[in-house]
C-alpha positions, 0 to 999 in steps of 0.5 A: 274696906280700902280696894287696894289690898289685893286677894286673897286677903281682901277679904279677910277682916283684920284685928289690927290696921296700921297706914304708915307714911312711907311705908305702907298698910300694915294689915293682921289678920287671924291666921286661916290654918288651911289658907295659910299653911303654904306661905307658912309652910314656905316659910318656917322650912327655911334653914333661916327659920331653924330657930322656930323648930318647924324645919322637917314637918310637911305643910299639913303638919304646919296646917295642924299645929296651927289648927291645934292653936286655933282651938286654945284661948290662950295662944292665937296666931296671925298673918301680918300682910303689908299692902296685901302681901304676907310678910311676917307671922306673929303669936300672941300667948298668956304667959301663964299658959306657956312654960315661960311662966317657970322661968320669971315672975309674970307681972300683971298685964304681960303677953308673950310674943313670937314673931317669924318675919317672911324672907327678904323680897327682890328687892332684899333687905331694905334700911328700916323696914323691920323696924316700921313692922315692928312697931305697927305691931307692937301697937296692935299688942300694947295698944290695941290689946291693952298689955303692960309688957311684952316678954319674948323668948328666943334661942339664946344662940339666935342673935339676929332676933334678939339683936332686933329685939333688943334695937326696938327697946326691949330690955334683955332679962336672963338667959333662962332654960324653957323646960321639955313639954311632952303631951299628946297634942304638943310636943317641945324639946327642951330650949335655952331662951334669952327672954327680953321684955318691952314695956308699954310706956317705953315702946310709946313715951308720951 
């Protein structure tokens, strides 16, 4: 393991590691509910990441939800660490497990992604840094894990993340109404998502 990742994340193996030139070691590592909840916490309580509909919980409350996933086979949750700093959360899910599955047809090979990427550093937003990060990722999702397509889903009123998506080669699909889930361990109001779908010969031709 390269020494020039510093702690406390060293030590943590990851399931995706990416050097790219000019930019750096993108590392992703499965997210540790407990040692992750501050960043995280940090995070999803700006008024900038309203959209993941984790404004208002306490940083237990993060800690608990992301403990919940952990327990799930069919949704998973990583830190995504550039040169050792953290700098985006990403999750993975079956579409067939979500409640996107009522509002397309899922195709063979297809996965769900969310991604949450961290607040812009000192140094501010710098001209293709989200896009490098993007596609280190999107390497570890159709590459690494072997996967056709990509179907994302955010808030049809978020027109950053779709505008961004929809710059990395994404296809948008319909505007779609994600439907209330109500159960004793999860609870998600209703959502009015725009899905958009990035295919695997698309995202690396040749």
């Amino acid at each position: 393991m390269s020494e020039q990742h510093p702690t406390p994340y060293a030590s943590r193996a990851a399931v995706h590691e990416q050097e790219l030139d000019g930019f750096g070691t993108v590392r992703v590592l499965p997210l540790d509910a407990a040692a992750d909840a501050a960043v995280l916490h940090r995070w999803v309580s700006e008024e900038r990441a309203a959209f993941w509909g984790m404004n208002g919980l306490t940083r237990d409350q993060v800690a608990g939800v992301y403990a919940h996933m952990d327990t799930l086979d069919t949704h998973h949750a990583f830190l995504v660490v550039k040169d050792g700093e953290p700098v985006a959360l990403l999750q993975t899910y079956d579409p067939e497990a979500d409640r996107v599955s009522e509002c397309y047809d899922i195709e063979p090979g297809d996965i769900g992604v969310h991604l949450l990427l961290a607040p812009a550093g000192t140094e501010g937003a710098r001209s293709g840094w989200t896009a490098a990060l993007a596609g280190s990722l999107m390497a570890y999702v159709l590459l690494g894990l072997d996967r056709e397509r990509i179907v994302v889903d955010p808030d049809v009123d978020n027109e950053k993340a779709i505008a961004r998506f929809l710059k990395q080669g994404f296809t948008a699909g319909p505007a779609v109404v994600l439907p209330e889930i109500d159960l004793p361990d999860v609870y998600l109001p209703e959502k009015k998502a725009q899905l958009a779908f990035l295919r695997r010969e698309v995202a690396f031709r040749g």
